[in-house]
SESEDO-916664 format. One record per residue (C-alpha): x, z, y. Coordinates in steps of 0.2 Angstrom, whole numbers, plus 2048, in hexadecimal, padded with zeros to 3 digits. Last residue first. Example, Ala and Ser with C-alpha at 12.3 -4.5 7.8 and 13.67 -1.06 7.14 Angstrom:
2
SITE,844,824,7FB
SITE,83E,827,7EA
! end
This chain:
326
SITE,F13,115,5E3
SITE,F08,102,5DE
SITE,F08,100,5C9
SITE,F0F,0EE,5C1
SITE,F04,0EA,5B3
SITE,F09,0DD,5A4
SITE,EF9,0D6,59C
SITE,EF6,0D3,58B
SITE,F03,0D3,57C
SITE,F14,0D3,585
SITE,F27,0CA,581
SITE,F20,0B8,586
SITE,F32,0B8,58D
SITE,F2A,0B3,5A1
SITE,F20,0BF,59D
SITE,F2D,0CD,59B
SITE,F38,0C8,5A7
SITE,F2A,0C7,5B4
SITE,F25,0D8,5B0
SITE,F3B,0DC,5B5
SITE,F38,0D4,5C5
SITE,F2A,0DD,5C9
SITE,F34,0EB,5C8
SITE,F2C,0F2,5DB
SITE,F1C,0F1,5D5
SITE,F21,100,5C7
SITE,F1C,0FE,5B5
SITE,F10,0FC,5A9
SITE,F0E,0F4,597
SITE,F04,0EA,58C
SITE,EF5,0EB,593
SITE,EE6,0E8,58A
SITE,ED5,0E8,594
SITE,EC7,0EC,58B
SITE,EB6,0E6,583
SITE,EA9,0EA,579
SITE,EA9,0FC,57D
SITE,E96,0FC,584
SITE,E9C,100,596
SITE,EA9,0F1,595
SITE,E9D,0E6,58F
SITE,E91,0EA,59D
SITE,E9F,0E2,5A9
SITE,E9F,0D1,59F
SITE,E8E,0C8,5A6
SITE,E88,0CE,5B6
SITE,E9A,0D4,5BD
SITE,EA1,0C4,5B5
SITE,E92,0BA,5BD
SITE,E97,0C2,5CE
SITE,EA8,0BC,5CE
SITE,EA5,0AC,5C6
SITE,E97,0AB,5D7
SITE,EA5,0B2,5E3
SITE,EB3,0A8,5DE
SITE,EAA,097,5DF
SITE,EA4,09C,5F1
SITE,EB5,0A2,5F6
SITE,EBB,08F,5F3
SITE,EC8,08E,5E4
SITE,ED9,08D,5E5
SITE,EDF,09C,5D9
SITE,ED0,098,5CA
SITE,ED6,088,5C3
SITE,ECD,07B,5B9
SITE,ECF,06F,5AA
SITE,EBF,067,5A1
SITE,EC0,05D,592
SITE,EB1,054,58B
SITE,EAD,053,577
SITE,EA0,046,570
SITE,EAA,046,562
SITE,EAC,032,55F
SITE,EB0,031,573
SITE,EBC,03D,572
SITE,EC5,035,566
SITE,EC6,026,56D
SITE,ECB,02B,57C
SITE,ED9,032,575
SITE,EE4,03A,583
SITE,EF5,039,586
SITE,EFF,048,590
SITE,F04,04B,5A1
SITE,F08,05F,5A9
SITE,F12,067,59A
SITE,F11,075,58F
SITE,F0D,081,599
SITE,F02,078,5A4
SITE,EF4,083,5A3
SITE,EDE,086,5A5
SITE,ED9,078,599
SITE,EC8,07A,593
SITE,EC2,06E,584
SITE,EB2,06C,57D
SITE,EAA,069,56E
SITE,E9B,05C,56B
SITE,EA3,059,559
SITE,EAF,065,555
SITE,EC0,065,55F
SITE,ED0,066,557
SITE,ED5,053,559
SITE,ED2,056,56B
SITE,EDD,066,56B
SITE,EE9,05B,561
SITE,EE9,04E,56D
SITE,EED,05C,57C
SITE,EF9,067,575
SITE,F09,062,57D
SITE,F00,05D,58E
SITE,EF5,06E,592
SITE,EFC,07C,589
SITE,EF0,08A,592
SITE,EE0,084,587
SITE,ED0,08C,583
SITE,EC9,081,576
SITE,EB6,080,574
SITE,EAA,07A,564
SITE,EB8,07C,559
SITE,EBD,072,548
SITE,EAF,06A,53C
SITE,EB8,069,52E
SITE,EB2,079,524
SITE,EB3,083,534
SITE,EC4,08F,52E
SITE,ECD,07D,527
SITE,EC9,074,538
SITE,ED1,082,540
SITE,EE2,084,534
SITE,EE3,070,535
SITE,EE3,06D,547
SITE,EED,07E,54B
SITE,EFB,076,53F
SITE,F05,087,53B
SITE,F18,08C,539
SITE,F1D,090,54D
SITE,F07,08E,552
SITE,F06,09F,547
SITE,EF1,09C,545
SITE,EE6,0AC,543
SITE,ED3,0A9,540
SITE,EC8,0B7,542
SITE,ECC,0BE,551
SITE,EC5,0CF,556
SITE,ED1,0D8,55F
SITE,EDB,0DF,551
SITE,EDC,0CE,54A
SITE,EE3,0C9,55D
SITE,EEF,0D9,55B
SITE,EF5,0D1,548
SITE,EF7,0C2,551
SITE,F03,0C7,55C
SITE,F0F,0D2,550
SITE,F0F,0C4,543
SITE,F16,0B8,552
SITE,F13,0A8,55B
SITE,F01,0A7,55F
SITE,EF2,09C,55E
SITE,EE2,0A2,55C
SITE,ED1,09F,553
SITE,EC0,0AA,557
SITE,EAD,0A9,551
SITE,EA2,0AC,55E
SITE,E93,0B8,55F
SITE,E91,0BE,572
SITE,E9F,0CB,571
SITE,EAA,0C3,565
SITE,EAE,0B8,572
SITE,EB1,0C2,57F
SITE,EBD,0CD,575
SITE,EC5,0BC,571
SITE,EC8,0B8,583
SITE,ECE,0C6,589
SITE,EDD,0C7,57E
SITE,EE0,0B4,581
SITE,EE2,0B6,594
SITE,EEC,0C5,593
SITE,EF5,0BB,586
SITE,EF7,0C0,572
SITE,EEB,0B0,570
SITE,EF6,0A4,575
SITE,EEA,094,573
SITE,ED7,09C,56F
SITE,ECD,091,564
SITE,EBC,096,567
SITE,EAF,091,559
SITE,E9C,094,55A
SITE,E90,09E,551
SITE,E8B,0A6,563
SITE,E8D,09A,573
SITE,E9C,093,57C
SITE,E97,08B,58C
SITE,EA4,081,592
SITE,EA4,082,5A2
SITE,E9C,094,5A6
SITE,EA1,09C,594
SITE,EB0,097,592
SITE,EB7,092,5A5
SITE,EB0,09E,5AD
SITE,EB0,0AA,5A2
SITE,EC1,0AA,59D
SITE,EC9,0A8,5AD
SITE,EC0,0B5,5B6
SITE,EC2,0C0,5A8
SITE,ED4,0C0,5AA
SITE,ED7,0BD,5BA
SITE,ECC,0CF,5C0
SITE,ED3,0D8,5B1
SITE,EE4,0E0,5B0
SITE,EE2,0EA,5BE
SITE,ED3,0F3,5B7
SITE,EE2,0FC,5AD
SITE,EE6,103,5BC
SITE,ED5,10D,5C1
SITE,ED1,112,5B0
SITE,EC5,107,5A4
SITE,EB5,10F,59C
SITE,EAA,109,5A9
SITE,EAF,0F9,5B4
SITE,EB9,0FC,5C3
SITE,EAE,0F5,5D0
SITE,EAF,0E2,5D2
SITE,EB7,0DB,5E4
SITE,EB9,0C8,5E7
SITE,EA8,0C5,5F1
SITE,EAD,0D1,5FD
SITE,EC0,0C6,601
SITE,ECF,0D0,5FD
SITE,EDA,0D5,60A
SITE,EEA,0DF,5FF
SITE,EF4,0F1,5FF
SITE,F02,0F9,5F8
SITE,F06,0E6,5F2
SITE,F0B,0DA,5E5
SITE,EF8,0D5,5E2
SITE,EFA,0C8,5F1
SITE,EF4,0B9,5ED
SITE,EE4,0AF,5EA
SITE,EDB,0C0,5E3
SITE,ECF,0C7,5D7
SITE,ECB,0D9,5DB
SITE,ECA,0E9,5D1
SITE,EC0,0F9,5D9
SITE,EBF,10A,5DD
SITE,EB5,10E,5EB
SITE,EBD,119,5F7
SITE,EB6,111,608
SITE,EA6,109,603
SITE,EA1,0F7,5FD
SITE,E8C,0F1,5FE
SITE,E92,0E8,610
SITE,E9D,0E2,617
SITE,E9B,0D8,626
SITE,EAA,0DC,630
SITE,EB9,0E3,626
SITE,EB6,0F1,61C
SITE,EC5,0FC,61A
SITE,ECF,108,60C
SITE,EC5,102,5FC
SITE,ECF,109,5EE
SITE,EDC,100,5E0
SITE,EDB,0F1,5D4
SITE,EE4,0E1,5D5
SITE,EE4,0CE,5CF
SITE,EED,0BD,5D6
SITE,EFF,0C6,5D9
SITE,F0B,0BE,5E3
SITE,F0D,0C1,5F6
SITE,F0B,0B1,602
SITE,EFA,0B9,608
SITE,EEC,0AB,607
SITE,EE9,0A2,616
SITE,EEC,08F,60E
SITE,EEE,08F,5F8
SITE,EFA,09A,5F2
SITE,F0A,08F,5EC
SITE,F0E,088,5DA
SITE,F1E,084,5D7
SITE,F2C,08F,5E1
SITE,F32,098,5D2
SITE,F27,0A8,5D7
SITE,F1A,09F,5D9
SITE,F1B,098,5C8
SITE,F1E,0AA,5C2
SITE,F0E,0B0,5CB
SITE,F05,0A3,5C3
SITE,F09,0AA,5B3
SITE,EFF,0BB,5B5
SITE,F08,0CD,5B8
SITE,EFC,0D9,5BC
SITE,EF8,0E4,5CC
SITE,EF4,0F5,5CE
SITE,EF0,103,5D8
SITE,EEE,0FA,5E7
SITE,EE3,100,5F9
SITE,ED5,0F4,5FC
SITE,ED1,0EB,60E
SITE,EC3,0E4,60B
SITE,EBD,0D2,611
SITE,EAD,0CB,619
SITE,EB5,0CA,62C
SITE,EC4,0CE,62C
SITE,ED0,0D9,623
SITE,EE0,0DF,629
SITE,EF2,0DE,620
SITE,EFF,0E8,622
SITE,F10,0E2,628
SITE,F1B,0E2,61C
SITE,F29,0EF,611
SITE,F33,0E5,603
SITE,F33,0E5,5F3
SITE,F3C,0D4,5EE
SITE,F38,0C8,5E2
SITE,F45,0BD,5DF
SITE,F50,0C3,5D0
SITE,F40,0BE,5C6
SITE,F4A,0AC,5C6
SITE,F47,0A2,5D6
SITE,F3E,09D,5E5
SITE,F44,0A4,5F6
SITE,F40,0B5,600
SITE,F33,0B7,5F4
SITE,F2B,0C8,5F9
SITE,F22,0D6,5ED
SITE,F18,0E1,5FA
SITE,F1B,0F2,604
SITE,F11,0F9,612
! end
């Protein structure tokens, strides 16, 4: 088969589409053919050498997929050959073909084609994990959503809105938060020319947001706390803006807030499985109904991977960025 390399760290020039051994299941995985695969930010820190897969995953980027079931390993059961289905991953998306443990595999929801459910498994994963399973956003609530236009902030406001909540994002252009309205948002912040502190407490009379998802980490993290409503809390799931910051203690002992900060790539199968299986319980049924869907920005071959990492790397996408297996 064929998969994205990274003969060395680097700019997108990096990744290399070269031809590898393939790969075998074991005992308790599936062997699933690729369709698709989407472009997420951990992918670009891999690709620049900073943040490797975690021990006996495949070295290949790529931490989402969808595709057919093309071999059982031992053990499987309640998969078949030919079943289409999406699969969350520790590496290895980049690829004509990828081992993916049982407990990782969803079937490709209803309503949504076999590439577009690509651009799902992280997604959902990472919202509802860590908004609705850690934090524990309910309805008549407040989510403040940082980058809103992201695949990840997409998602989450469509969750959202679907069990009751009221919406705020963060973005950095007209064009962005327009798409966020469109999905449901009720609060749209430009963070180039707007205080997100002041613009959310305005939209809750004062009070500020019960939960705050938050891929900014450092640079944001006093004004997140500042943001937070009494008994909010705050769910860091990114470093881009910085890995160290100073935190009130004060503060958040005065709101009775609590801050949590998790990842989903390093996890134990175990952890994996149950969020996977809640998502399937919990979020699947929305697509059926039409609550929900992926939005993808645009699609093109695996082997340009370079140029999807261009274009996430330039913040130049609303949504995911899918990169289709020939």
């Amino acid at each position: 088969m064929h998969a994205i390399t990274i003969p060395e760290p680097g700019g997108p020039e990096a990744l290399v589409w070269a031809e590898v051994p393939d790969p075998q299941p074991g005992e308790g995985e599936v062997l699933v053919e690729v369709a698709a695969s989407a472009v997420n930010r951990a992918d670009i820190m891999q690709r620049q050498g900073f943040y490797d897969p975690p021990p006996g995953a495949s070295r290949y980027p790529g931490l989402e997929c969808s595709g057919r079931v093309a071999a059982l390993g031992p053990g499987v059961s309640g998969w078949a050959v030919g079943d289409e289905v999406c699969a969350l991953l520790a590496g290895g998306g980049y690829a004509q073909q990828v081992v993916v443990p049982a407990g990782q595999l969803l079937p490709v929801p209803q309503g949504v084609d076999l590439k577009g459910a690509a651009a799902l498994p992280e997604v959902v994963c990472t919202v509802w994990s860590n908004v609705f399973m850690v934090a524990h956003l309910r309805p008549g609530e407040t989510l403040l959503v940082h980058g809103g236009s992201s695949g990840i902030g997409t998602m989450a406001i469509q969750l959202a809105k679907a069990v009751g909540a009221k919406v705020a994002v963060t973005a950095g252009t007209k064009e962005k938060l327009e798409r966020c309205a469109e999905l449901g948002a009720d609060v749209l912040i430009n963070y180039r020319d707007q205080d997100f502190v002041a613009e959310v407490k305005d939209a809750t009379g004062g009070a500020g947001a019960d939960v705050i998802l938050d891929n900014m980490g450092a640079k944001y993290l006093d004004r997140n706390v500042q943001a937070l409503a009494v008994n909010g809390r705050l769910a860091i799931i990114g470093m881009q803006g910085g890995r160290k910051g100073e935190l009130n203690i004060g503060t958040l002992l005065a709101k009775r807030a609590a801050v949590s900060a998790t990842s989903l790539r390093a996890r134990p199968l175990e952890e994996k499985a149950a969020i996977v299986a809640a998502v399937r319980e919990h979020v699947w049924p929305l697509f059926a109904g039409g609550h929900v869907r992926p939005v993808v920005d645009r699609e093109m071959p695996m082997s340009e991977a370079a140029e999807g990492h261009r274009v996430v790397e330039e913040s130049g996408h609303i949504g995911k960025v899918l990169l289709v297996a020939p």
